[in-house]
TORLUM-199498 format. One record per residue: residue number from 1; residue in one letter; x, y negated, z of N, C-alpha, C, CB in turn. Coordinates in steps of 0.1 Angstrom, whole numbers, plus 5000, padded with zeros to 4 digits. Glycine has a CB too. Example, Ala and Ser with C-alpha at 12.3 -4.5 7.8 and 13.67 -1.06 7.14 Angstrom:
BEGIN
+-----+----+------+------+------+-------+-------+-------+------+------+------+-------+-------+-------+
!   i ! aa ! n.c1 ! n.c2 ! n.c3 ! ca.c1 ! ca.c2 ! ca.c3 ! c.c1 ! c.c2 ! c.c3 ! cb.c1 ! cb.c2 ! cb.c3 !
+-----+----+------+------+------+-------+-------+-------+------+------+------+-------+-------+-------+
!   1 !  a ! 5132 ! 5057 ! 5078 !  5123 !  5045 !  5078 ! 5132 ! 5033 ! 5078 !  5113 !  5045 !  5090 !
!   2 !  s ! 5128 ! 5022 ! 5071 !  5137 !  5011 !  5071 ! 5129 ! 5000 ! 5079 !  5141 !  5006 !  5057 !
+-----+----+------+------+------+-------+-------+-------+------+------+------+-------+-------+-------+
//
This chain:
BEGIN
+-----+----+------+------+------+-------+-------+-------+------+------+------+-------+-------+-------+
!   i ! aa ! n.c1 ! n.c2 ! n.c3 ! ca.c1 ! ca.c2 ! ca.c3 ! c.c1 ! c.c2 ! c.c3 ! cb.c1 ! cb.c2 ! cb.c3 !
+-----+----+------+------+------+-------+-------+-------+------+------+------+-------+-------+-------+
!   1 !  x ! 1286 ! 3047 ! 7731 !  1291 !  3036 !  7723 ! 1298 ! 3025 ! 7731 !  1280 !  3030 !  7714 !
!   2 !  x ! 1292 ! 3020 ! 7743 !  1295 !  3011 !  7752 ! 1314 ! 3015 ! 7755 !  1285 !  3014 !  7767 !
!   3 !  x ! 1316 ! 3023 ! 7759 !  1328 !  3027 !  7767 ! 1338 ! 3029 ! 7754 !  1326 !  3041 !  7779 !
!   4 !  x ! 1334 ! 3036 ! 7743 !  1341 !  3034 !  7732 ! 1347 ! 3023 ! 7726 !  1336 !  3038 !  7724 !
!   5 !  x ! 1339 ! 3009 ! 7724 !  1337 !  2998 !  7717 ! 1350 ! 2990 ! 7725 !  1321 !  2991 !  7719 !
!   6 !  x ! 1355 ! 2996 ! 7742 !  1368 !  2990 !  7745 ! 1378 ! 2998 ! 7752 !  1366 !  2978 !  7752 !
!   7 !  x ! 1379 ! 3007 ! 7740 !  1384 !  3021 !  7745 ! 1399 ! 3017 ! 7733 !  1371 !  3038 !  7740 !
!   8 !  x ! 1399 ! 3010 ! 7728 !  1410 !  3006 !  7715 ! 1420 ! 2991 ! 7718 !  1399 !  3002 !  7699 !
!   9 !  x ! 1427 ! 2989 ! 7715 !  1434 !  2979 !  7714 ! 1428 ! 2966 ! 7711 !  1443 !  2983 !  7706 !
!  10 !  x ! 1420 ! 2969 ! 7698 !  1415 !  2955 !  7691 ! 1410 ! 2942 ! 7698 !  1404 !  2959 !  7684 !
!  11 !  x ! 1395 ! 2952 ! 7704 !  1386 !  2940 !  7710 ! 1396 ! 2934 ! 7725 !  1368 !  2947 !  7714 !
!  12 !  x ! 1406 ! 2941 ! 7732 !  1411 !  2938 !  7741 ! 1425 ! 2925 ! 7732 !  1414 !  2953 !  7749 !
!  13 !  x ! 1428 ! 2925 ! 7728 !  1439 !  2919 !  7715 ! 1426 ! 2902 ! 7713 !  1441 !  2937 !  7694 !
!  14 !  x ! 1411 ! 2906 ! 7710 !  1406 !  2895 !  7706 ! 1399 ! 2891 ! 7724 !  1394 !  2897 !  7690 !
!  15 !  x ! 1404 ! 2896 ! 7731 !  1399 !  2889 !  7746 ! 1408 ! 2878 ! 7752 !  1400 !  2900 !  7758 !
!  16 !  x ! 1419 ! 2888 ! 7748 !  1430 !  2883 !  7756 ! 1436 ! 2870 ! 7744 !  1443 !  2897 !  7760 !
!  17 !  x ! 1432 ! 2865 ! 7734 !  1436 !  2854 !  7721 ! 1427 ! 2844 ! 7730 !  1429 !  2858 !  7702 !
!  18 !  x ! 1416 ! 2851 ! 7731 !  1411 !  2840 !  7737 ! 1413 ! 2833 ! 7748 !  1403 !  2842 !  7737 !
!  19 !  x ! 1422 ! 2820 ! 7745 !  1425 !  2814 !  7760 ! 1420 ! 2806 ! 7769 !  1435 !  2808 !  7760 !
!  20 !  x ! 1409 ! 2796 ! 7761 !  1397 !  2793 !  7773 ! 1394 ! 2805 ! 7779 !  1383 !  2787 !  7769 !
!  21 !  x ! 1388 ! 2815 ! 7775 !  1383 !  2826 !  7783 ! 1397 ! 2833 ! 7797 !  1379 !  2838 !  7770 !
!  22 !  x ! 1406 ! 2836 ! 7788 !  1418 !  2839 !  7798 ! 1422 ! 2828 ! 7811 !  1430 !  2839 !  7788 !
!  23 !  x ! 1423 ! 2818 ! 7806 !  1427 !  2804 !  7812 ! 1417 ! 2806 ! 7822 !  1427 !  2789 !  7803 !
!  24 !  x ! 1402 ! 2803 ! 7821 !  1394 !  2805 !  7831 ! 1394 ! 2817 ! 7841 !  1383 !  2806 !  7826 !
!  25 !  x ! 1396 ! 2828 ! 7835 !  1395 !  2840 !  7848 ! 1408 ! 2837 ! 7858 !  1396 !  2859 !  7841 !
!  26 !  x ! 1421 ! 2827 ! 7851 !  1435 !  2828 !  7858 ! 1428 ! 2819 ! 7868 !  1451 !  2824 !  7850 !
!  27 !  x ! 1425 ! 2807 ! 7865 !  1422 !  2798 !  7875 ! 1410 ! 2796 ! 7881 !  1425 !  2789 !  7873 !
!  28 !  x ! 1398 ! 2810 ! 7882 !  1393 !  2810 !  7888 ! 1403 ! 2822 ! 7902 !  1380 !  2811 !  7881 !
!  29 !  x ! 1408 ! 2829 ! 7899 !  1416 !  2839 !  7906 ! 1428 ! 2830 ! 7911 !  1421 !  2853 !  7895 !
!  30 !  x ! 1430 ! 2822 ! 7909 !  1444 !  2813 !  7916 ! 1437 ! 2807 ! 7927 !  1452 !  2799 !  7906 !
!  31 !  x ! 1424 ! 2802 ! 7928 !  1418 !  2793 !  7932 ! 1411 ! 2803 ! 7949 !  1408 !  2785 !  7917 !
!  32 !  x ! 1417 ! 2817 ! 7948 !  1407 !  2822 !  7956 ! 1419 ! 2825 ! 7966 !  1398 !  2835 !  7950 !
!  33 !  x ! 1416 ! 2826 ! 7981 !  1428 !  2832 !  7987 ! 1426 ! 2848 ! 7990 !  1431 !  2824 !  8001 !
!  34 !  x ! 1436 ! 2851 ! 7988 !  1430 !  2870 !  7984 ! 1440 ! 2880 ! 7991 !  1433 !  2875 !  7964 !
!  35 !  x ! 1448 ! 2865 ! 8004 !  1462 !  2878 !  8009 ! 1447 ! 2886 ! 8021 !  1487 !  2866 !  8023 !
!  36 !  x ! 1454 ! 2896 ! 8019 !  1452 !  2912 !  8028 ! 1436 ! 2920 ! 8024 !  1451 !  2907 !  8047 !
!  37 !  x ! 1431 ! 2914 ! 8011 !  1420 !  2917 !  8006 ! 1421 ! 2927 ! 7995 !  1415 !  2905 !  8001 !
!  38 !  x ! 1413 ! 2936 ! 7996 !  1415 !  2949 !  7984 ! 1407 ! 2940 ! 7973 !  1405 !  2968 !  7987 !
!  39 !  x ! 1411 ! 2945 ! 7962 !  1405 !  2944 !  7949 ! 1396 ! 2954 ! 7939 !  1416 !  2942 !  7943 !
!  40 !  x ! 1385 ! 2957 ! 7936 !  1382 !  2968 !  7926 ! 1381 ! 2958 ! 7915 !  1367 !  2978 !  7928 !
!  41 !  x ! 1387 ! 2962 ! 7904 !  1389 !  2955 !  7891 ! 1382 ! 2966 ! 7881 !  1406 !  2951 !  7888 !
!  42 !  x ! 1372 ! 2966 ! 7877 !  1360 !  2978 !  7868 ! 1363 ! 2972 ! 7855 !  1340 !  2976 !  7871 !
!  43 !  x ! 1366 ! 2987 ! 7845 !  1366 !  2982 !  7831 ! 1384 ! 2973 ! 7830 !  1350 !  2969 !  7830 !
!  44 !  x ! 1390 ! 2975 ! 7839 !  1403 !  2967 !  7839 ! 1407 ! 2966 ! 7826 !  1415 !  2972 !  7848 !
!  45 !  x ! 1412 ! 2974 ! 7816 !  1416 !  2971 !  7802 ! 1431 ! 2971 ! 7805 !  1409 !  2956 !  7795 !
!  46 !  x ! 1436 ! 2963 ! 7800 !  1450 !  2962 !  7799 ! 1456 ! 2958 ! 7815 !  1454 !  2950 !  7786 !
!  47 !  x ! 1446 ! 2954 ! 7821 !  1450 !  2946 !  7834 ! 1461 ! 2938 ! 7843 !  1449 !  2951 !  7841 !
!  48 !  x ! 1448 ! 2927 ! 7830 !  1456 !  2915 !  7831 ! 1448 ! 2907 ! 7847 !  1455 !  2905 !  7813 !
!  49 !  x ! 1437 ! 2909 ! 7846 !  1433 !  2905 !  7857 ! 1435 ! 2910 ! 7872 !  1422 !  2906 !  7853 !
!  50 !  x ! 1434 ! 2920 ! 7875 !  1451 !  2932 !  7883 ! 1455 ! 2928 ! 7886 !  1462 !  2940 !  7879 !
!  51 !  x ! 1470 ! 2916 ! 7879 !  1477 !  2916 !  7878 ! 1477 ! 2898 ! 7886 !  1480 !  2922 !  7866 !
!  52 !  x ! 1470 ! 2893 ! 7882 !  1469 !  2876 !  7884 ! 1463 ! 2884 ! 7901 !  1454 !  2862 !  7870 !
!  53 !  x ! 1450 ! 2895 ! 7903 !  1450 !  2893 !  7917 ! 1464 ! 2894 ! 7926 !  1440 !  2903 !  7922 !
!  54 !  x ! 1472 ! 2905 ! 7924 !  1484 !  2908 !  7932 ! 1492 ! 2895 ! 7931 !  1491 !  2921 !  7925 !
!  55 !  x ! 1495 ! 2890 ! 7917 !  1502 !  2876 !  7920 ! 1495 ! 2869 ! 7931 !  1503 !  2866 !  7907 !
!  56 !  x ! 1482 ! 2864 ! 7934 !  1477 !  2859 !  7942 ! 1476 ! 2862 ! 7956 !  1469 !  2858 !  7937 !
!  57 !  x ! 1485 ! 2876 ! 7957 !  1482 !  2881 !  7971 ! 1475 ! 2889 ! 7977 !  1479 !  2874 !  7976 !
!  58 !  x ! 1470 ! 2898 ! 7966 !  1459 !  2912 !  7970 ! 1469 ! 2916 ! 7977 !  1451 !  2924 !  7958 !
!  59 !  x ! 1462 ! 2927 ! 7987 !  1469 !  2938 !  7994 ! 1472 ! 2950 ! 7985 !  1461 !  2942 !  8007 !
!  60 !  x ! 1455 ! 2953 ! 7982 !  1459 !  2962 !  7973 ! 1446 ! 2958 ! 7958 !  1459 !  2981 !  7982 !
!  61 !  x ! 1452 ! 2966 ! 7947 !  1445 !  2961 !  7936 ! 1440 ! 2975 ! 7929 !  1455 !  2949 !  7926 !
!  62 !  x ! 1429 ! 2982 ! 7928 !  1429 !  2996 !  7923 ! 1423 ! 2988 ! 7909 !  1419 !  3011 !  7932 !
!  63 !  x ! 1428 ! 2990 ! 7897 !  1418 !  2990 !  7885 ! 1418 ! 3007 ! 7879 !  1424 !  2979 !  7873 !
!  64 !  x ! 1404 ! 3002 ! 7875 !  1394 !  3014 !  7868 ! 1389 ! 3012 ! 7854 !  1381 !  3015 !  7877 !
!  65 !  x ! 1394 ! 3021 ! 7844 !  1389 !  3019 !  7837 ! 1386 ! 3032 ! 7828 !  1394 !  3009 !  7834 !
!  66 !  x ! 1373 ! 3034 ! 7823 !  1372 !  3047 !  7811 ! 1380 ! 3052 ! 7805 !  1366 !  3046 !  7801 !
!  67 !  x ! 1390 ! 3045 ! 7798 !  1400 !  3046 !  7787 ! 1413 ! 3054 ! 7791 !  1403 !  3032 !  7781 !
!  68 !  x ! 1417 ! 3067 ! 7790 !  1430 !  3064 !  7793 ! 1440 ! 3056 ! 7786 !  1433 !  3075 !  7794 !
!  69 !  x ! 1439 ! 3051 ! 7774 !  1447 !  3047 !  7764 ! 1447 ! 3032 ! 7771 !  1442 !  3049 !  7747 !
!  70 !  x ! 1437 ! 3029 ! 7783 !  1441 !  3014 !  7785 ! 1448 ! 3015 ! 7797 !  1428 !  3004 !  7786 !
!  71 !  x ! 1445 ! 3030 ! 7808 !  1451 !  3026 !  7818 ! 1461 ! 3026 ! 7818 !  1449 !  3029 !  7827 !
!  72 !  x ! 1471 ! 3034 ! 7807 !  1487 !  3036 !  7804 ! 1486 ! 3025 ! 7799 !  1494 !  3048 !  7794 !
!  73 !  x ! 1483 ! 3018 ! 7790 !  1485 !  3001 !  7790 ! 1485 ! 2992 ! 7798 !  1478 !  2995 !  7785 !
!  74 !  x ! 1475 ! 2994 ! 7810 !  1479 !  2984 !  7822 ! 1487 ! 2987 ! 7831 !  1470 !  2982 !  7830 !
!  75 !  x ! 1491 ! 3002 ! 7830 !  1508 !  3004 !  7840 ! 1516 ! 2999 ! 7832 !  1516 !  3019 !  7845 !
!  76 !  x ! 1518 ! 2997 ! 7820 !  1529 !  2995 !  7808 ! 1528 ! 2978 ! 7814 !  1523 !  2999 !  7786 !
!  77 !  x ! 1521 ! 2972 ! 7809 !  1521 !  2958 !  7811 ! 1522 ! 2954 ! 7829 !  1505 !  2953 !  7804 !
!  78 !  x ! 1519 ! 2962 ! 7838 !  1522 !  2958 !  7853 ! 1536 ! 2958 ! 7855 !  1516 !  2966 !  7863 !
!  79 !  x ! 1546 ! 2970 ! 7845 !  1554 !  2972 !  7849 ! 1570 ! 2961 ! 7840 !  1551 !  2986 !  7849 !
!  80 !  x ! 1563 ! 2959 ! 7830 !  1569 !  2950 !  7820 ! 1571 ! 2937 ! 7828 !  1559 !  2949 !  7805 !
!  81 !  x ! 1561 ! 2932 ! 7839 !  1560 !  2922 !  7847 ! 1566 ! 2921 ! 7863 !  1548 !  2920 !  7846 !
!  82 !  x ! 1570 ! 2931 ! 7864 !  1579 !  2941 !  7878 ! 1568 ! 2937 ! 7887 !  1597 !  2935 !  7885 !
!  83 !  x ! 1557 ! 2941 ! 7883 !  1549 !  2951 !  7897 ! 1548 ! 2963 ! 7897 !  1534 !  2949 !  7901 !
!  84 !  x ! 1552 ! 2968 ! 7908 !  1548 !  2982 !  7908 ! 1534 ! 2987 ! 7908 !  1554 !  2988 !  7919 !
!  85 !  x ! 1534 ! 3002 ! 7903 !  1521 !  3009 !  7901 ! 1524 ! 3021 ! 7913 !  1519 !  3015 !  7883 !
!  86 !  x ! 1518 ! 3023 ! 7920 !  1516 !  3034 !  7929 ! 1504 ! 3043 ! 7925 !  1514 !  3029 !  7943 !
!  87 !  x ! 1509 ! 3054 ! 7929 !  1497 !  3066 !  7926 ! 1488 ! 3070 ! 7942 !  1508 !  3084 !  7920 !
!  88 !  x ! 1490 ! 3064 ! 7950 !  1483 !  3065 !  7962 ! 1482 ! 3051 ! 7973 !  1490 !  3076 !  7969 !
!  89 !  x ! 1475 ! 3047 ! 7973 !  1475 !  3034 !  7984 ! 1486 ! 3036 ! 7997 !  1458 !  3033 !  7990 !
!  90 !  x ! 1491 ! 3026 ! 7998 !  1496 !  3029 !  8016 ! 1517 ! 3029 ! 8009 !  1487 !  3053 !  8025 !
!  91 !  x ! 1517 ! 3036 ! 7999 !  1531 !  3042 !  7996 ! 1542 ! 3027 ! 7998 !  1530 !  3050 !  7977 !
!  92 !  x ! 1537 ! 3019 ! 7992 !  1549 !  3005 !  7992 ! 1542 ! 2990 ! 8000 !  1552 !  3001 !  7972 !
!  93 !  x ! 1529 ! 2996 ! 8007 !  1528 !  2983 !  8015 ! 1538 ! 2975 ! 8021 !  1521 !  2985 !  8025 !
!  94 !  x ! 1550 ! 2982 ! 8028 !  1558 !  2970 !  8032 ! 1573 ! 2967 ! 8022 !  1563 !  2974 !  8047 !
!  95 !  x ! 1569 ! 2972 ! 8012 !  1579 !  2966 !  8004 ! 1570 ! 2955 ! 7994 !  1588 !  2977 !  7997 !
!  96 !  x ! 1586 ! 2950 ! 7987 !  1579 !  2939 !  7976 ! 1585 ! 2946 ! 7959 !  1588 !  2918 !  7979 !
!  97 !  x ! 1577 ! 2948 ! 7952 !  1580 !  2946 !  7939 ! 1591 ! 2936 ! 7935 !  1569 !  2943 !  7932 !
!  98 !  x ! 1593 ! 2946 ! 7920 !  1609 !  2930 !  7915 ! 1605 ! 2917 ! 7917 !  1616 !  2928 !  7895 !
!  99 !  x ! 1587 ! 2917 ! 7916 !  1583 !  2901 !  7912 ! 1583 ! 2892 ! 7927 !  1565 !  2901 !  7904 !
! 100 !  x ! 1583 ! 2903 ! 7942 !  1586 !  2895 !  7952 ! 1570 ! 2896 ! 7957 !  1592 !  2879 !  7948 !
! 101 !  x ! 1563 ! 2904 ! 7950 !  1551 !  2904 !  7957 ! 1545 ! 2918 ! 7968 !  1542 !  2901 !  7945 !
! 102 !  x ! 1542 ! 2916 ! 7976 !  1541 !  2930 !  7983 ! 1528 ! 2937 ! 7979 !  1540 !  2929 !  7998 !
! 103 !  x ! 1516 ! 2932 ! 7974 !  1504 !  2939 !  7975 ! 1510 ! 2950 ! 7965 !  1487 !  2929 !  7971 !
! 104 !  x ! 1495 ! 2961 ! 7965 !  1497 !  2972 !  7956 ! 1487 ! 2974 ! 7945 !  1496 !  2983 !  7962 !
! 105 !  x ! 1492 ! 2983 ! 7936 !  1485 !  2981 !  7924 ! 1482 ! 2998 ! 7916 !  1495 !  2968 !  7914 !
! 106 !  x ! 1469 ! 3000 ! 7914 !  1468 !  3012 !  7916 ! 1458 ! 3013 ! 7904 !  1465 !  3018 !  7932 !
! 107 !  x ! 1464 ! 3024 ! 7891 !  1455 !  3025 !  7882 ! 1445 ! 3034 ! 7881 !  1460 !  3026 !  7874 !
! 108 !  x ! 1432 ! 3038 ! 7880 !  1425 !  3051 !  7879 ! 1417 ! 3053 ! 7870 !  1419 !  3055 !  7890 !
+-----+----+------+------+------+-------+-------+-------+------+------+------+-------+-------+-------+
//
C-alpha cells in the first residue's frame, strides 16, 4: 500500500502545491555546497529535488524511485529543464547540459 499511495500523479500534484513545503526543501538544498558530491535521492517522484541538487552543483545525482510512471516523469521534467539524464554514471562528466550545469543525473 506504501509504494502504491505515490505510485500516481495525485499525491505528487498535492506535494508539489504545496509551497511552504517546496520552498523549504529548495532552500534548504541552495543553502548546502554540494559541487563534487554524489547524491541518492530515495522515493525521488517526479524529481524535483534531483533537480535543485544538480542546479546546486552535484557531481552526480542518481534518483530512485518504485514507480516507473514516476521515473519517466522525472526524466520528462529533467529534461523539459535541459538537464541531461544519463543511463550510466561517468558518460557526460565533462560536459555541461543546455542549463550550463555539468553534474549528472541518473534515473533508476
Amino acid at each position: 500500500y506504501y509504494f502504491d499511495s505515490y505510485s500516481t500523479f495525485h499525491i505528487h500534484e498535492i506535494m508539489l502545491r504545496d509551497s511552504v513545503r517546496t520552498q523549504s526543501y529548495a532552500s534548504a538544498i541552495g543553502a548546502m555546497d554540494m559541487r563534487n558530491k554524489v547524491v541518492l535521492d530515495v522515493g525521488c517522484g517526479t524529481g524535483i529535488l534531483s533537480l535543485l541538487c544538480v542546479k546546486q552543483g552535484a557531481k552526480l545525482v542518481v534518483g530512485v524511485d518504485n514507480s516507473e510512471p514516476m521515473i519517466l516523469a522525472a526524466k520528462a521534467v529533467a529534461r523539459e529543464n535541459g538537464i541531461a539524464v544519463v543511463s550510466e554514471p561517468g558518460v557526460n562528466i565533462s560536459s555541461s547540459s543546455a542549463s550550463g550545469h555539468s553534474g549528472e543525473l541518473m534515473y533508476v
